[in-house]
C-alpha positions, 0 to 999 in steps of 0.5 A, a space after each residue: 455680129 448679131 444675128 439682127 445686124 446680119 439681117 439688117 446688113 443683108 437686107 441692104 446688100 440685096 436692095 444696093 445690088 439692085 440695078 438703078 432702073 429697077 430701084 427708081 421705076 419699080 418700088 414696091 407698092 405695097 406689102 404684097 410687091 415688097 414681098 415679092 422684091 424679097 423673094 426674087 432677092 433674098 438667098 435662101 439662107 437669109 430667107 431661113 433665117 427671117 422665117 426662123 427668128 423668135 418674135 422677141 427678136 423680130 421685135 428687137 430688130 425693129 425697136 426704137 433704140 436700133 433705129 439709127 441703123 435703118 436709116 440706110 434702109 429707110 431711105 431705099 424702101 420707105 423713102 417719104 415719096 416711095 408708093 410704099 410709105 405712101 400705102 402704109 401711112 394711108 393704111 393707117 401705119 406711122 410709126 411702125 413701117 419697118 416692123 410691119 414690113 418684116 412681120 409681113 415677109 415672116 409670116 409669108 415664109 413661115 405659113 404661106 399667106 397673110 392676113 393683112 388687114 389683120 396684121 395692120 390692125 394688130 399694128 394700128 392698136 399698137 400705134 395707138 398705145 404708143 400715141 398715148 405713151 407718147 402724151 404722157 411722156 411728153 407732160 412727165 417731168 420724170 420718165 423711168 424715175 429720171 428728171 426730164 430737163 424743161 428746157 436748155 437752161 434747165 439742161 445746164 443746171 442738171 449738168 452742174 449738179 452731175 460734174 464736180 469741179 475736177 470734171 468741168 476743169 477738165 472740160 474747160 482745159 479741151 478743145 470744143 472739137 475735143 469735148 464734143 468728140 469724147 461725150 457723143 458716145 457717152 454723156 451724149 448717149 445716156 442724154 439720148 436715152 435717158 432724157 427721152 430724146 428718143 422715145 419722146 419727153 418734154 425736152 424732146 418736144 422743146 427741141 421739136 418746137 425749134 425745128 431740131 427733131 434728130 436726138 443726134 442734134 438735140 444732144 449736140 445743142 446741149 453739149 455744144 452750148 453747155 461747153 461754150 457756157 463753161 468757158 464764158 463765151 456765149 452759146 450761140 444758140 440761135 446759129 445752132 438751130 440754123 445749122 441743123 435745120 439747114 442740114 437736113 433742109 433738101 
């Protein structure tokens, strides 16, 4: 286990340990009382090892690639109602919740005090870099010298021109069950992350147009239809979108 991982595990355990009442009346309000949350939680070992870590580190702790692993802890401190996310994205802070709050509590325990309207605006420069990354991806047509598919039939057509006839037998003699259980963590990863389901592209922005935003989902739809195309019945995707959109429909 990483040392990240520790952190992020250790983090949650305080947050679960946490007596019901505390955790539906007394959410942190901003970056000074989730400092002080921390402080009466957190071993001192675990402090120790936040105040210790290299920003690189601390950088990596909060990239876009691990953000499936927050999710537990997005949804215990920065839920879309908490007075904490409500603070942060009036404070102008959208897309970098999660690193702020951890810079914040490093920086307390490595020099005693923060300056926070400095802290959030190195953040706010930040995240306006990243908006202007995002545009242009979002028009690239290749990102990091990959082509980025248009669409889903665009998706198919630079599928075909990946497998041979040897694979796709292979992909035709499976399951549906079967393919989308072996290609999640493989094609469906190297889609994720190369096609810029992640950090944002076109294809992502297609997805996005249809209600789908969960890269999860996004390859999910590409495989599923894709296998279904395979074997000549028809992809249903219309059925498809309805699923995942109910899914996450409170």
């Amino acid at each position: 286990m990483t040392i990240l991982k520790f952190i992020l595990l250790a983090l949650i355990s305080v947050v679960l340990s946490l007596p019901s009442a505390y955790a539906q009346n007394s959410l942190p309000r901003n970056l000074k009382e989730t400092a002080s949350f921390l402080n009466l939680n957190v071993s001192d070992s675990l402090k120790n090892v936040i105040k210790d870590i290299d920003q690189e580190e601390l950088s990596e702790f909060t990239s876009d690639e691990l953000d499936s692993e927050f999710e537990l802890l997005d949804s215990l401190l920065l839920a879309r109602k908490s007075p904490l996310f409500t603070y942060l994205n009036n404070k102008g802070i959208h897309k970098f919740k999660k690193d702020v709050i951890l810079k914040y509590y490093k920086l307390l325990l490595s020099d005693g005090y923060v300056k926070e309207d400095s802290l959030l605006k190195s953040f706010k420069l930040k995240e306006n870099k990243l908006k202007k990354e995002i545009k242009q991806r979002m028009n690239a047509d290749t990102i990091a010298g990959v082509y980025i598919p248009k669409n889903l039939e665009d998706c198919f057509v630079q599928i075909d021109s990946f497998w041979d006839d040897s694979t796709k037998n292979k992909v035709r003699e499976m399951t549906e069950s079967e393919f989308m259980a072996g290609t999640h963590f493989g094609f469906g990863m190297w889609m994720r992350n190369n096609w810029g389901l992640w950090g944002g592209s076109r294809l992502s922005a297609y997805f996005a147009k249809r209600g789908i935003r969960h890269p999860d989902d996004m390859s999910a739809i590409i495989l599923t239809s894709y296998y279904r195309k395979l074997k000549g019945k028809d992809p249903d995707v219309k059925s498809q979108l309805k699923y995942y959109k109910k899914y996450w429909t409170p």
